[in-house]
C-alpha positions as CSV (number, residue, x, y, z in Angstrom):
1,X,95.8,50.5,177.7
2,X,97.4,49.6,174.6
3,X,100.0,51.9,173.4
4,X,99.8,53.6,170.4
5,X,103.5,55.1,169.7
6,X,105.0,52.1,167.7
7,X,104.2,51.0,164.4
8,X,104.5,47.3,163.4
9,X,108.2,48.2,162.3
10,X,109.1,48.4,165.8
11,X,107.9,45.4,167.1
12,X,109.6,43.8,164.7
13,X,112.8,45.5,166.0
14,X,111.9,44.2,169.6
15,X,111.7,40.8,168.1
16,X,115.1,41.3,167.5
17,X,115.8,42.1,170.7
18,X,114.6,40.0,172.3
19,X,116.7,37.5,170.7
20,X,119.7,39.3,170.8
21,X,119.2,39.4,174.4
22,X,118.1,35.6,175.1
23,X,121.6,34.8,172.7
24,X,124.7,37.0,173.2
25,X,123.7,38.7,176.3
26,X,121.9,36.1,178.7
27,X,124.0,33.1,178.6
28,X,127.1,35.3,179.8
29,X,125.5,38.0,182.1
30,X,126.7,36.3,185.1
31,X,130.1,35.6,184.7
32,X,130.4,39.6,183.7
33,X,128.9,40.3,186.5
34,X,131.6,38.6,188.3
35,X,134.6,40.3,185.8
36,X,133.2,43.6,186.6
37,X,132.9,44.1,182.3
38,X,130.8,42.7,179.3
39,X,133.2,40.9,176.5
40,X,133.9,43.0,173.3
41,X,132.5,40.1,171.3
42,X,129.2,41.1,172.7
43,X,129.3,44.7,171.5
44,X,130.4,43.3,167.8
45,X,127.5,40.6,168.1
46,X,125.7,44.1,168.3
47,X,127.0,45.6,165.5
48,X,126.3,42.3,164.0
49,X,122.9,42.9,164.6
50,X,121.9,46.3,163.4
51,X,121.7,47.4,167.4
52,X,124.2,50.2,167.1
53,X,124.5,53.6,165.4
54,X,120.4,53.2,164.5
55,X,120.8,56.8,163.8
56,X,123.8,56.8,161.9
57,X,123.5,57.2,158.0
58,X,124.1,54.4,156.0
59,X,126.5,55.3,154.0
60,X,128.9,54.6,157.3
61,X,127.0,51.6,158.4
62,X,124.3,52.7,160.5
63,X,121.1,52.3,160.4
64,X,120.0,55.4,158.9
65,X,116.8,56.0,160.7
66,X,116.7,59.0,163.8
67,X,113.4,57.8,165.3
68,X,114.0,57.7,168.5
69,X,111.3,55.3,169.1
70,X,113.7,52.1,167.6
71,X,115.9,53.5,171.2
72,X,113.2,53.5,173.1
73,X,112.5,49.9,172.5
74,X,116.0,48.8,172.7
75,X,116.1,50.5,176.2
76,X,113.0,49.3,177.2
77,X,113.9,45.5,176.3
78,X,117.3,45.6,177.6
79,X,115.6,47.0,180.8
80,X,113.6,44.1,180.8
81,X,116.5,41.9,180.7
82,X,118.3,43.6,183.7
83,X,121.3,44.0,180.7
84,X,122.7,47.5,182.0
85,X,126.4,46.3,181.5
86,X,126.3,46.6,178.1
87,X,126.0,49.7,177.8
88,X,124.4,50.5,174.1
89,X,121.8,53.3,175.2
90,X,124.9,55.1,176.1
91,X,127.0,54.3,172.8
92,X,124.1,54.8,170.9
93,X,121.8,58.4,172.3
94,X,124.2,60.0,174.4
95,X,127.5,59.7,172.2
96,X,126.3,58.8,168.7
97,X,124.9,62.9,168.2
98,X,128.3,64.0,169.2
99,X,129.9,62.3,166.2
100,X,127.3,62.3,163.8
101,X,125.7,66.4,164.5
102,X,129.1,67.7,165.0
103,X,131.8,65.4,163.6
104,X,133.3,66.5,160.0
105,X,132.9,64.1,157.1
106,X,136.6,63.2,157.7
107,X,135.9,62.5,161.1
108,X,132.3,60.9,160.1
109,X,134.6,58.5,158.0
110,X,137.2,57.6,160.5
111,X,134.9,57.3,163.5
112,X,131.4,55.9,162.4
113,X,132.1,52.8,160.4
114,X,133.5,51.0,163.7
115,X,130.8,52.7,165.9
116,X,128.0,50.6,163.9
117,X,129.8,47.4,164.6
118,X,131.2,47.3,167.6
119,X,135.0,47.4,166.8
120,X,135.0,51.3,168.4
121,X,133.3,51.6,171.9
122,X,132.7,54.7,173.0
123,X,132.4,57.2,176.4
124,X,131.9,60.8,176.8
125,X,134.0,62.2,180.0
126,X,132.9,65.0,182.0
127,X,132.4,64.6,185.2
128,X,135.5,65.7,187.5
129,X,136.3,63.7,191.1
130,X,135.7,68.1,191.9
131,X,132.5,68.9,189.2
132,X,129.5,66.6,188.8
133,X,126.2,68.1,187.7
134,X,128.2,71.3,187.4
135,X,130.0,71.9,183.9
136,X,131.1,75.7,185.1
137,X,133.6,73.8,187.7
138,X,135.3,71.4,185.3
139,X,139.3,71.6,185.6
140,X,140.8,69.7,183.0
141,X,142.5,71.8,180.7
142,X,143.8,71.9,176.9
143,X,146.4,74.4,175.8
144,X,147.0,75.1,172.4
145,X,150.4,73.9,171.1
146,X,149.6,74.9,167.4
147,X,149.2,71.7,165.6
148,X,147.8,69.8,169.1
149,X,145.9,70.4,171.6
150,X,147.7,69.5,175.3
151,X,145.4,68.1,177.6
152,X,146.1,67.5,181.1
153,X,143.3,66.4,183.7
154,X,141.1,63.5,185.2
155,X,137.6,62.5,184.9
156,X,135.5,59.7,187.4
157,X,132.4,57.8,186.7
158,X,133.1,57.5,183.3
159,X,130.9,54.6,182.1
160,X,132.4,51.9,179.2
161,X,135.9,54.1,180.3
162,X,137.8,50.3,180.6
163,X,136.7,49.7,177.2
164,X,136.4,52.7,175.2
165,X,138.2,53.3,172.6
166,X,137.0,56.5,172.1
167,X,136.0,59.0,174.5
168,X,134.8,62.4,174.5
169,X,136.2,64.4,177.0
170,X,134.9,67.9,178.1
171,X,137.5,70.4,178.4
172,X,138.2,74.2,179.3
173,X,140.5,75.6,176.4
174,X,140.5,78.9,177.6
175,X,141.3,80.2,181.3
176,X,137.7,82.0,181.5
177,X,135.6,80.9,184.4
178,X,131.9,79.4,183.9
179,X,130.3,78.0,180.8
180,X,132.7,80.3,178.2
181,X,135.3,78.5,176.6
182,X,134.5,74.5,177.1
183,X,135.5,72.4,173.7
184,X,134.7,68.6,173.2
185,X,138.2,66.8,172.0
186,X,138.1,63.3,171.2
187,X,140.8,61.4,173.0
188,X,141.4,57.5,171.3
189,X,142.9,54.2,172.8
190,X,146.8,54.4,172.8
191,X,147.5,57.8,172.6
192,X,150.3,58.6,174.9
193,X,149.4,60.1,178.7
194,X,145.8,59.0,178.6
195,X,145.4,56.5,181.4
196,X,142.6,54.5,183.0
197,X,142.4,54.4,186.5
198,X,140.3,51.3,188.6
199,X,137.3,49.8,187.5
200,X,135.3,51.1,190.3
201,X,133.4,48.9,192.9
202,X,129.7,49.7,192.4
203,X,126.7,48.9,194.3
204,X,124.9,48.0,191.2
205,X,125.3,47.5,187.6
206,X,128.2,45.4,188.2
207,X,129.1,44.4,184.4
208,X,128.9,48.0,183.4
209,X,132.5,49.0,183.8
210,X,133.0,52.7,185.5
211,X,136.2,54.1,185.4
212,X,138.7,57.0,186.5
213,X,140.5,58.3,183.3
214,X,143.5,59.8,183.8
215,X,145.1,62.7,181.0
216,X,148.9,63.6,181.5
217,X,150.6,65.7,178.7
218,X,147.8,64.2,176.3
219,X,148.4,65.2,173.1
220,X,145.5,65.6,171.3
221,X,145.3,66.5,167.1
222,X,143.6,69.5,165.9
223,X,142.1,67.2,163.9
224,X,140.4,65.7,167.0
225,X,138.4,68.9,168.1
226,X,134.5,67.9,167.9
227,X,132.3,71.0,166.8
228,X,133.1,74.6,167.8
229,X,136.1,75.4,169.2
230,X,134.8,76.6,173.1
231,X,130.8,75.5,171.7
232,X,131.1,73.0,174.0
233,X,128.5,74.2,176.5
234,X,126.4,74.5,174.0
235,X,126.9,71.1,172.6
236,X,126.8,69.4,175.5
237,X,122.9,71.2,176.3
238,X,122.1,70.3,173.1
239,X,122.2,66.8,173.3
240,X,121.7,66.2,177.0
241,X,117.9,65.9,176.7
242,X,118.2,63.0,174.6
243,X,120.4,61.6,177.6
244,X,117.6,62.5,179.8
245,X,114.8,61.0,177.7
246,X,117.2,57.5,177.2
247,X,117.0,57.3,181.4
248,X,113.4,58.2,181.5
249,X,113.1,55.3,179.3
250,X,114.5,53.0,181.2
251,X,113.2,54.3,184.2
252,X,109.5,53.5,183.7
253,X,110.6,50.6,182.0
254,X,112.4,48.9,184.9
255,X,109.2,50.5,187.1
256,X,106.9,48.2,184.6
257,X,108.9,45.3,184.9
258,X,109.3,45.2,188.7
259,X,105.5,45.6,189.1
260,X,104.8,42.3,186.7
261,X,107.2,39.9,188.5
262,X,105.8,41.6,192.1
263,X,102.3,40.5,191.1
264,X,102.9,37.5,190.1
265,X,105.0,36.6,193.7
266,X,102.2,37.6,195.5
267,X,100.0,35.4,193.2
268,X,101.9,32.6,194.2
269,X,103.7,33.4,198.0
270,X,101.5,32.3,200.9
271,X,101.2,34.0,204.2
272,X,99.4,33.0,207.3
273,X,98.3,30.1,205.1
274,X,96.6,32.1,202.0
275,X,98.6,33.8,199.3
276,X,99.4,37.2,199.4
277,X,97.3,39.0,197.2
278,X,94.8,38.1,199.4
279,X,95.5,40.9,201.9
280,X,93.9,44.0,201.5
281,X,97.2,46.3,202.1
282,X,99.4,44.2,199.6
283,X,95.7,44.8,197.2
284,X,96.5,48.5,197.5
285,X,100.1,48.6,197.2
286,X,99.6,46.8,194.0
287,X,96.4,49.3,192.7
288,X,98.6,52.2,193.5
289,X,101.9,51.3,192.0
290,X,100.0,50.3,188.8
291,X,98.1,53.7,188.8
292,X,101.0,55.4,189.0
293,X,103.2,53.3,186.4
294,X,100.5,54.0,183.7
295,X,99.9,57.6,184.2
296,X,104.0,57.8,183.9
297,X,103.6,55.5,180.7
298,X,101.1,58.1,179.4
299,X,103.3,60.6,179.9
300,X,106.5,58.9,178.8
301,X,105.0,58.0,175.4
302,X,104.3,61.5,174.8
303,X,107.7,62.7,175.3
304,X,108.8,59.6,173.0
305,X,106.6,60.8,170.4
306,X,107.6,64.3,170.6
307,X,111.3,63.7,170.7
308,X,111.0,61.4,167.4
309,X,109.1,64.2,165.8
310,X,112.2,66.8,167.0
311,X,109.9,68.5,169.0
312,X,111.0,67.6,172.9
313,X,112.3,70.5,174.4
314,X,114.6,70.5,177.6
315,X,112.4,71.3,180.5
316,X,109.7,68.0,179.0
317,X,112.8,66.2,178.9
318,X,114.0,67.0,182.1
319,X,110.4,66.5,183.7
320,X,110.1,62.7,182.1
321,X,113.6,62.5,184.0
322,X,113.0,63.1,187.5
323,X,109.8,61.9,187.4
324,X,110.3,58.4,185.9
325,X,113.4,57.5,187.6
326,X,111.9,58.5,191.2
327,X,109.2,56.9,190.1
328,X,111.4,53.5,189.7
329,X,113.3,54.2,193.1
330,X,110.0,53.9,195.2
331,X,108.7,51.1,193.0
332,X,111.8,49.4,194.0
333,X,111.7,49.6,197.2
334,X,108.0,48.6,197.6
335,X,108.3,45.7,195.3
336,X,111.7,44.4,197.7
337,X,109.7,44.8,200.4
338,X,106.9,42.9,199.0
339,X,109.2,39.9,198.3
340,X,109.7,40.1,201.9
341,X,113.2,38.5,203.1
342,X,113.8,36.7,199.5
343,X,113.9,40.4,198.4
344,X,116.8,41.1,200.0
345,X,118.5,38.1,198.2
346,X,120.3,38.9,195.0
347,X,119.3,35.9,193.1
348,X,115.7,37.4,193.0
349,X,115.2,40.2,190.1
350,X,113.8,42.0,192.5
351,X,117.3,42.7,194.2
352,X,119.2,43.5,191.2
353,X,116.9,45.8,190.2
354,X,117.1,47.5,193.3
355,X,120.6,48.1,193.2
356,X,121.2,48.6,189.7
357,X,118.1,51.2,189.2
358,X,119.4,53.1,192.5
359,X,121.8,55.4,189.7
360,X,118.9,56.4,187.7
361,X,118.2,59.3,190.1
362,X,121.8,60.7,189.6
363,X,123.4,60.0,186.3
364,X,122.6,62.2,183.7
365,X,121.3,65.3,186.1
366,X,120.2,64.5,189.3
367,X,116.6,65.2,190.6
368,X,117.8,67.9,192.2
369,X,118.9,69.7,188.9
370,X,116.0,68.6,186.9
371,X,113.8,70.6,189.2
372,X,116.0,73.8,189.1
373,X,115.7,73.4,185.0
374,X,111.8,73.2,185.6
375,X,111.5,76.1,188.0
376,X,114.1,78.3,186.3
377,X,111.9,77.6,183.3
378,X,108.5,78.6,185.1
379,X,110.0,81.3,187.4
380,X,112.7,83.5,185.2
């Protein structure tokens, strides 16, 4: 079925792309593979290219439009391309609301301009070595010291936290327990106490650099408080079904993708001398993947549609999710096994895809939480 979401605007935008991806990104994917982290060059041939800050107003360099559908096609491509180390779906729909929904206009001023092109890379920090999923249990602390705030603390799994220059970090500023009194600071390269820790070893998404980030005696300006002083709860449920929607994105994306370049090996791979689409069981593992891809895409295009509108709401967002990422996983796995032993090799896509996607189901809520959002929301 031909979709009906984007206007000719957008695939214009995936022309672009596309090209940015076959230029700056291709050509060098490897060898970051290998260094464990993309080259900053290739976040400022970004911001060279219009790819970052799409929803950031113009007048600080962005590209002034909040259709989310211009993300969902620079997910999807980048998806495509196996391009997860460059992390711009992150820089872009899970950071770029923080600055520019709750970010003052000095702030807006100081922050935005490098966001759009490239020069500031961004993170947001909360999960805890001792609170994933769960914000209640987060430990790092800010005390107020008048004209700073002192944060002391550590966060893990913090993606782009080797190369961020900025990073949001989720702290308690009051001794309360639970959700009350949570604050969003914004901690910046070179400030004194902040540390990174080791790039972490990965199964997948090697050129995607995940760090520990260390805060010792941080001290953070007033002036560096994002939003409501202890909103941050609140902030952070605001925009985490944008997060949700970005990984749902990519999650039927990369489901897509591997069915494509799984038909086409069985096209081609021969087996007990005739090729493999010949049998009837690799027939209906085909039928049924591609089933189940387009009733996702149906589904998925919706929840696009609504979100560019302003109209997705949490539990939608958290159903695309779950769904579209498991989804992905057991494509995965039935497209590796389909390849047969050259599955298991990492120069096939196939592999890659396997071990990068295998996150999808965690990051950003796992499966687990996006069902208790649903049932709470059907059963309170």
């Amino acid at each position: 079925m031909k979709r009906q979401i984007f206007t000719a605007d957008h695939e214009a935008f995936r022309g672009t792309v596309r090209a940015f991806l076959a230029k700056e990104v291709a050509p060098h994917y490897e060898q970051w593979e290998r260094d464990g982290i993309v080259s900053r060059e290739a976040w400022r041939a970004a911001g060279r290219q219009g790819l970052l800050g799409l929803a950031v107003p113009e007048e600080y360099g962005g590209g002034g439009s909040a259709d989310f559908r211009y993300s969902a096609v620079l997910t999807e491509e980048f998806t495509r391309a196996g391009a997860a180390g460059l992390a711009v779906g992150l820089h872009n729909d899970i950071v770029g609301p923080y600055l520019t929904g709750l970010a003052t206009e000095e702030q807006k001023r100081r922050w935005l301009p490098g966001f759009c092109t490239g020069e500031i890379i961004t993170a947001v920090a909360m999960t805890e070595p001792g609170a994933g999923s769960d914000l209640q249990g987060i430990r790092t602390s800010a005390e107020d010291r008048g004209d700073h705030w002192l944060l002391n603390g550590s966060k893990t799994f913090i993606s782009n936290g080797i190369l961020a220059d900025l990073v949001v970090v989720v702290a308690r500023t009051t001794p309360e327990g639970g959700a009350k009194g949570l604050s969003l600071l914004v901690v910046e390269r070179g400030m004194a106490g902040f540390e990174r820790g080791r790039n972490l070893d990965k199964i997948g998404q090697k050129a995607q650099d995940t760090a520990e980030l260390f805060f010792h005696d941080v001290r953070v300006p007033k002036e560096n408080l994002l939003g409501e002083l202890h909103g941050g709860f609140v902030h952070l449920m605001t925009n985490l079904a944008q997060e949700r929607m970005n990984i749902a994105v990519a999650g039927i994306a990369a489901a897509e993708h591997l069915l494509e370049i799984t038909t086409a090996y069985v096209k081609e791979r021969e087996a007990f001398g005739r090729p493999l689409a010949t049998l009837q069981h690799v027939r209906f593992e085909i039928a049924e993947m591609a089933t189940e891809c387009a009733v996702t895409r149906a589904f998925l295009d919706r929840c696009i549609a609504e979100h560019a509108a302003g109209a997705l709401d949490a539990v939608h967002a958290s159903m695309a999710k779950w769904w579209a990422t498991e989804l992905q996983k057991r494509v995965a796995d039935r497209c590796l096994q389909l390849h047969g032993g050259y599955g298991y090799m990492s120069e096939y896509p196939v592999a890659k895809a396997y071990t990068d996607g295998r996150i999808q189901t965690i990051y950003g809520g796992t499966t687990e939480i996006m069902k208790e959002i649903i049932g709470r929301s059907l059963l309170s």
